[in-house]
C-alpha positions in Angstrom: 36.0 -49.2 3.0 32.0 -49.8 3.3 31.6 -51.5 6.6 34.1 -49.2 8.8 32.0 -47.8 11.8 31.0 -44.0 10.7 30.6 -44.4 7.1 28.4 -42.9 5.0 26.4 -46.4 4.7 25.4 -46.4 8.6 23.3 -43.1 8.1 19.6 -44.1 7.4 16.7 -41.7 6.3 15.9 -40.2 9.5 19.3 -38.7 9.9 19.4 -37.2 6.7 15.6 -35.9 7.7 16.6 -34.7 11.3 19.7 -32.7 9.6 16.8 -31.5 6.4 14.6 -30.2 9.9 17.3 -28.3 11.6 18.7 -26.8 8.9 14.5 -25.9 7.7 13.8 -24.5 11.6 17.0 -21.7 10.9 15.2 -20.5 7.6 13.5 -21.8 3.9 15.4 -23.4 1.7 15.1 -24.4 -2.2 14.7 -27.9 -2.5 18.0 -27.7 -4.6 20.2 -25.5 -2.4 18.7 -28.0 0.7 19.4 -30.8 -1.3 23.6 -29.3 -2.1 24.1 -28.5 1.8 23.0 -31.9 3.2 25.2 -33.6 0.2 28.2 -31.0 1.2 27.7 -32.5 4.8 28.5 -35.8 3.8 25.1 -37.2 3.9 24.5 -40.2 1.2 23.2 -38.9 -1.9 21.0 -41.9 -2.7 18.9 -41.3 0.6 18.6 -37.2 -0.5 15.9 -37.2 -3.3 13.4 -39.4 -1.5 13.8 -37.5 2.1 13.3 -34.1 0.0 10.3 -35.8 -2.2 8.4 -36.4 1.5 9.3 -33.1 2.7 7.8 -31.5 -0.1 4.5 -33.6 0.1 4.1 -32.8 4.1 5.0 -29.2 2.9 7.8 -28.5 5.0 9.6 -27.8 1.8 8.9 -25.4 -0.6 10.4 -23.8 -3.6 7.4 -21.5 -3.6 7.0 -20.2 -0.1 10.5 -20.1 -0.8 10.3 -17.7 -3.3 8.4 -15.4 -1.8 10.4 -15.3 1.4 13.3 -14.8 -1.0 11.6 -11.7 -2.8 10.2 -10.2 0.2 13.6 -10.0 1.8 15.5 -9.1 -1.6 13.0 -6.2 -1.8 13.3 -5.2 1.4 17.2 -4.6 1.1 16.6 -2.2 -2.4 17.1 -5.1 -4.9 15.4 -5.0 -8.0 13.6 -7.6 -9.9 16.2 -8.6 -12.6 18.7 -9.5 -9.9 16.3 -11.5 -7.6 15.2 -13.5 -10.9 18.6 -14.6 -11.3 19.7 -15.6 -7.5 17.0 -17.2 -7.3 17.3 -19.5 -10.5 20.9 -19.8 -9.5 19.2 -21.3 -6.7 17.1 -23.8 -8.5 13.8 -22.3 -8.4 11.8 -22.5 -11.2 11.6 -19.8 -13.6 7.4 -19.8 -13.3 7.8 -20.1 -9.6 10.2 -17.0 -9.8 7.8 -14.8 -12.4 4.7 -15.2 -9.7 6.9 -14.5 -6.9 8.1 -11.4 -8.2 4.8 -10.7 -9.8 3.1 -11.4 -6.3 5.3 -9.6 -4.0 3.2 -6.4 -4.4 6.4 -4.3 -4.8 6.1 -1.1 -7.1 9.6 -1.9 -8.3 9.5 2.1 -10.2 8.6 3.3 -6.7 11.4 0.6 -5.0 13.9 2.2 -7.8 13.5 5.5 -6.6 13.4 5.0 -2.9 16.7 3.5 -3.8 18.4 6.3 -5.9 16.8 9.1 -3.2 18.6 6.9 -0.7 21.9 6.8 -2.8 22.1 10.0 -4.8 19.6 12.6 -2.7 16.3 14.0 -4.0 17.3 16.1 -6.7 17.1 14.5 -10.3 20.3 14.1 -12.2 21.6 17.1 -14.1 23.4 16.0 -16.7 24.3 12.8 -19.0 27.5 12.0 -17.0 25.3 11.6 -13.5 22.6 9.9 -15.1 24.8 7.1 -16.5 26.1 6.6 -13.1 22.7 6.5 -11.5 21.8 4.1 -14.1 24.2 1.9 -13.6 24.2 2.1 -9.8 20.3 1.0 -10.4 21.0 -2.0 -13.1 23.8 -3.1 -10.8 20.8 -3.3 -7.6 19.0 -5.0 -10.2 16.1 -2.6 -11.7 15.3 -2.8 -15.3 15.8 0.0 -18.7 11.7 0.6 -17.6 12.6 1.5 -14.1 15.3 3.7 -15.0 13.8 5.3 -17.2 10.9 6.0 -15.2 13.1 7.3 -12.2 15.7 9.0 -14.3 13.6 10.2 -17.3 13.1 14.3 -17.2 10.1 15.5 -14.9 7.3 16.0 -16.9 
């Protein structure tokens, strides 16, 4: 099988790196989910690692600018922090990369919660348990945490 014109053992570095680049100029990737599409594309694993290793050293890869790409955007579409924390260690990012994105961003998530329920529900608060719960779980479902709710949904002072 090894030896047949077209297999795997023909590709060298530099195509692996050439696909790594295109696929980088589109958008950022984690180094694992980059690492999972050029192995889903048939490229030879053994030749993966150490193209990845140099992009991360010339920093044209990086989990953390990754990150905060990731968070910006996430928080941009009304997702809260609980859900971006986990897509993005789903992703294989770093759990400390992950806690300084998030804590980075600059987002108000209490603010980002409630620009969220207005948007959903209308300005008026909740008026009783049965509406609450379903803002509440309309809110944990984007992603928010029992703080944020409770700060958005909690009676007006």
């Amino acid at each position: 099988m090894s030896g047949e014109s077209g297999d795997n053992q023909d590709l060298t570095a530099a195509d692996v790196r050439r696909t790594a680049m295109n696929l980088l100029a589109r958008r950022e990737y984690a180094r694992r989910e980059l690492a999972a599409r050029l192995a889903s594309r048939g490229l030879p694993g053994d030749l993966i690692d150490p193209v990845m290793d140099e992009l991360t050293r010339e920093n044209l890869l990086s989990d953390e600018r990754f990150a905060d790409a990731f968070v910006s955007a996430r928080a941009g579409r009304g997702q809260g922090p609980v859900r971006i924390r986990i897509e993005l260690e789903q992703k294989g990012v770093d759990p400390g990369i992950v806690e300084r994105a998030l804590a980075d961003a600059g987002v108000d998530w209490g603010d980002l919660a409630e620009q969220v329920r207005r948007k959903r529900f209308g300005p008026g608060r909740p008026g009783n348990f049965k509406e609450r719960a379903r803002q509440a779980r309309f809110l944990q479902y984007r992603g928010f945490a029992a703080e944020h709710l409770g700060r958005v949904l909690g009676h007006e002072d």
